[in-house]
C-alpha positions in Angstrom: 107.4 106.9 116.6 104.5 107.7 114.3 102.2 104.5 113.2 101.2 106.0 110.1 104.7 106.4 108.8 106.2 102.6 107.8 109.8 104.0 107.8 109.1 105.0 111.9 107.0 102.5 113.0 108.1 99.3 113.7 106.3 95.0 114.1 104.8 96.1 117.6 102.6 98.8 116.1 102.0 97.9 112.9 100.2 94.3 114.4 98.0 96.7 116.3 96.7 98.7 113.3 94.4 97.6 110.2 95.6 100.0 107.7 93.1 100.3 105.1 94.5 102.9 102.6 98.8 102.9 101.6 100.2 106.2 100.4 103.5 105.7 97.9 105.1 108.8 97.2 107.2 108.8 93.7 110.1 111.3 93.5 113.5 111.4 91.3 117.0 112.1 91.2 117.8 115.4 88.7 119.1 118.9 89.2 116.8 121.5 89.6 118.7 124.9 88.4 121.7 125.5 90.4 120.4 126.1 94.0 117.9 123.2 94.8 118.9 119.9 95.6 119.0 116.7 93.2 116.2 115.0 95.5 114.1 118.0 95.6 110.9 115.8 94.0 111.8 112.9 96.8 112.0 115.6 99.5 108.7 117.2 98.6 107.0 113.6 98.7 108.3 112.8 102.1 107.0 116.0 103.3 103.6 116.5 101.9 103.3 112.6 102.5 103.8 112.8 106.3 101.4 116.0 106.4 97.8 114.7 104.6 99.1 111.4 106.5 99.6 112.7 109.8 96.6 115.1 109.4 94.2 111.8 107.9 95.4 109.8 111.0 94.1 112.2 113.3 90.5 112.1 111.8 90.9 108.4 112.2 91.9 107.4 108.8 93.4 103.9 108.7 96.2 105.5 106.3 100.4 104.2 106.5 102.7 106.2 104.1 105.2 103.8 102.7 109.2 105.2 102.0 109.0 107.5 98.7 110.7 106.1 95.7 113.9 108.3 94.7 114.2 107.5 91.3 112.0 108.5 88.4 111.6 108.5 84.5 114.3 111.0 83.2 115.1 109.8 79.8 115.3 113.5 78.7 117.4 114.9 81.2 120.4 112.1 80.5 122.8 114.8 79.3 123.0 116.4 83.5 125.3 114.0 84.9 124.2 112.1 88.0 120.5 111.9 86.3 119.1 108.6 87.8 117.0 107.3 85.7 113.9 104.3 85.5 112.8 103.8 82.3 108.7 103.8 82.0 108.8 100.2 81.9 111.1 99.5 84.8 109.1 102.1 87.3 105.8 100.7 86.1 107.2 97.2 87.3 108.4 98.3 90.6 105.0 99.8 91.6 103.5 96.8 90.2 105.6 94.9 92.8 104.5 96.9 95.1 100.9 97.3 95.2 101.2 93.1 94.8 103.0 93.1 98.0 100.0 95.4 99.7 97.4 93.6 98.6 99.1 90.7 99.9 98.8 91.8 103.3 95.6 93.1 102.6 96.1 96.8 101.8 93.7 97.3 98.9 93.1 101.3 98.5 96.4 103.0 97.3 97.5 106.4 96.6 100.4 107.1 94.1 101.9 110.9 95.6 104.1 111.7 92.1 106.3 115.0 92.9 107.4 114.1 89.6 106.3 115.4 85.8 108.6 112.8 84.0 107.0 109.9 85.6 103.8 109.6 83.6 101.6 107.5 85.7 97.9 107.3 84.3 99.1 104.1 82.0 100.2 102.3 85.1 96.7 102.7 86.4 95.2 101.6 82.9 97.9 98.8 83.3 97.3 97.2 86.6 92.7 97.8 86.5 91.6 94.5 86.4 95.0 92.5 87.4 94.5 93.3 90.6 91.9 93.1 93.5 93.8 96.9 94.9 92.4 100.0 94.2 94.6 102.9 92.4 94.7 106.3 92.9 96.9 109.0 91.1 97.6 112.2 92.4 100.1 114.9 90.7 100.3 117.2 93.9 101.4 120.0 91.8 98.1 119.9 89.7 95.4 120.5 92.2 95.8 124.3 93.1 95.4 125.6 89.9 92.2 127.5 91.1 94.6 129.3 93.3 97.8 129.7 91.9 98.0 132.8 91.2 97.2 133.8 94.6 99.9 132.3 95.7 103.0 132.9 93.2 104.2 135.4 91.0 105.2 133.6 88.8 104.2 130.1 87.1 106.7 127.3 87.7 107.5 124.3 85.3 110.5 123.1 86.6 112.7 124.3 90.3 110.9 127.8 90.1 109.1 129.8 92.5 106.3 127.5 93.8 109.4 124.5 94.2 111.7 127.2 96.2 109.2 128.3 98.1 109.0 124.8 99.4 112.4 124.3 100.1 113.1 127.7 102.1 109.7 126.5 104.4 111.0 123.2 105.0 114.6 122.8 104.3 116.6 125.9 103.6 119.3 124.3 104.9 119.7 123.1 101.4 118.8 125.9 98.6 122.6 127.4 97.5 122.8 131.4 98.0 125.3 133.2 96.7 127.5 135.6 99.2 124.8 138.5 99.1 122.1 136.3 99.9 120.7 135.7 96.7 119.7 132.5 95.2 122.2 130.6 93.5 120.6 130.3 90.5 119.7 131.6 87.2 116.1 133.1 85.7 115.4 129.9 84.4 114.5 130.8 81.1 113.2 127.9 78.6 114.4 128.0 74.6 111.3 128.5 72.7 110.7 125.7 69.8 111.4 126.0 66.0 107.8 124.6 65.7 104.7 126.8 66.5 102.6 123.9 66.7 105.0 122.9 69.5 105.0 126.1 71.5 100.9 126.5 70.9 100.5 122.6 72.6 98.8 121.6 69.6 101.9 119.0 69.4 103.6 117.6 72.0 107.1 116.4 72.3 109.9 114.6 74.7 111.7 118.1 75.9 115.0 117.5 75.7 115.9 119.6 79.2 120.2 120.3 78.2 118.4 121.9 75.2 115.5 123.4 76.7 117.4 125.1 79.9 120.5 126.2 80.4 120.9 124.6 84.1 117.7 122.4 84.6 115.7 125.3 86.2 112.7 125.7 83.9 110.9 128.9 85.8 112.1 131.7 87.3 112.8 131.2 91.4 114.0 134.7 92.8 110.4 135.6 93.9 110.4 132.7 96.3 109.6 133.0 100.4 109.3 130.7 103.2 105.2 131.6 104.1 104.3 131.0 100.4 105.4 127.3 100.8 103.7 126.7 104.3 100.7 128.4 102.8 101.1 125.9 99.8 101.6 123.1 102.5 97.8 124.1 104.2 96.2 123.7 101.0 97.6 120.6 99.9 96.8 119.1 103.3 93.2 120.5 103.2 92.7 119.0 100.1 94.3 115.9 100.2 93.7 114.6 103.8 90.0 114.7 103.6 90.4 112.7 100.6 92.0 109.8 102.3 89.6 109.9 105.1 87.1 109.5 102.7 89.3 106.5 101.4 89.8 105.3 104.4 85.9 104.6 105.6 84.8 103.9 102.0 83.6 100.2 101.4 85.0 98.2 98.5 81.7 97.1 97.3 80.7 95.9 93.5 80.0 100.1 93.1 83.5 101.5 94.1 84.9 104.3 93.8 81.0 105.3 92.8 
């Protein structure tokens, strides 16, 4: 049993701990090319969950990680069947449930763990300031080693590419698809380029329709991927993220927070 992790830990332990800071990871339910699972995004928020979490409880953070939503925005990836989707609206209600029900029982310093581009978060926290007494956080794991990157990875990855495979064969290769030489399962994950330079440039922004975009939901090329780059991923996202919910964790919620 682990007291940090809700899903574990059961009425004995958690009347024994005053959790101060709750950790929601966000995931979704969409292919990713043809060799990663359809929970990949919920997989990598259970794992890099447990890891700042079990690393912040160590230093004494009063931290619980709460079971990570499986189900995201994916209004443009309909056309892959078995696409779950929330609309923004919906998901933005469920987490607003949510962080009601924490600051019920007195959890008022939250951190929402997305592992998922389509769920665009920062209006939920523009949403909820000021209609509730909790405090949010936003973190888009897959944004904060940019200073690093390219250390780490050949190759830059948008969608079930290197960086996402290299995950999966460190913590579950049980479930990325080879093919009978060993290879991955799955193509180079090239992306169609728009009509629209303006588009391509990221002067204008769109809604990418992915059945257009891809060919079978993989949007970067994977075939670089290796176990050690993921675990080396893992040991950066933990540095960086644990300390931060220590810091949560033994920060007061005076008239001046989070300054």
């Amino acid at each position: 049993m682990r007291p940090w992790k809700l899903a574990e830990t059961n009425y004995g332990a958690v009347k024994q701990h005053d959790y101060e800071v709750a950790v929601l990871p966000l995931g979704a339910t969409e292919p990713h090319n043809m060799h990663l699972p359809y929970s990949m995004d919920t997989i990598e928020g259970d794992l890099i969950g447990e890891r700042i979490c079990e690393a912040a409880f160590a230093r004494g953070a009063k931290v619980v990680l709460l079971p990570t939503i499986p189900y995201g925005t994916q209004t443009n990836q309909m056309e892959f069947p078995l696409v779950m989707n929330l609309g923004p609206s919906t998901l933005t209600a469920v987490i607003s449930d949510l962080v009601d029900s924490l600051s019920y029982h007195g959890v008022l310093k939250i951190l929402l763990l997305n592992s998922h581009g389509g769920n665009d978060l920062k209006p939920v926290l523009r949403e909820l300031y000021g209609q509730t007494p909790a405090r949010l956080f936003l973190c888009n794991w897959y944004t904060i080693f940019e200073d690093v990157y390219d250390e780490l990875f050949q190759h830059r990855d948008d969608h079930a590419g290197e960086m996402e495979t290299s995950l999966a064969l460190a913590y579950c290769p049980e479930l990325v698809a080879r093919n009978p030489d060993g290879t991955l399962a799955a193509d180079q994950g090239e992306k169609a380029v728009s009509r629209f330079e303006a588009v391509n440039r990221g002067w204008v922004s769109i809604t990418r329709p992915w059945h257009l975009l891809t060919t079978n939901a993989g949007a970067a090329n994977p075939h670089a991927a290796a176990a050690e780059k993921g675990h080396r991923l893992m040991e950066i996202l933990v540095e960086r993220l644990a300390g931060f919910l220590v810091e949560l964790s033994e920060s007061e919620l005076d008239e001046r927070f989070p300054y």
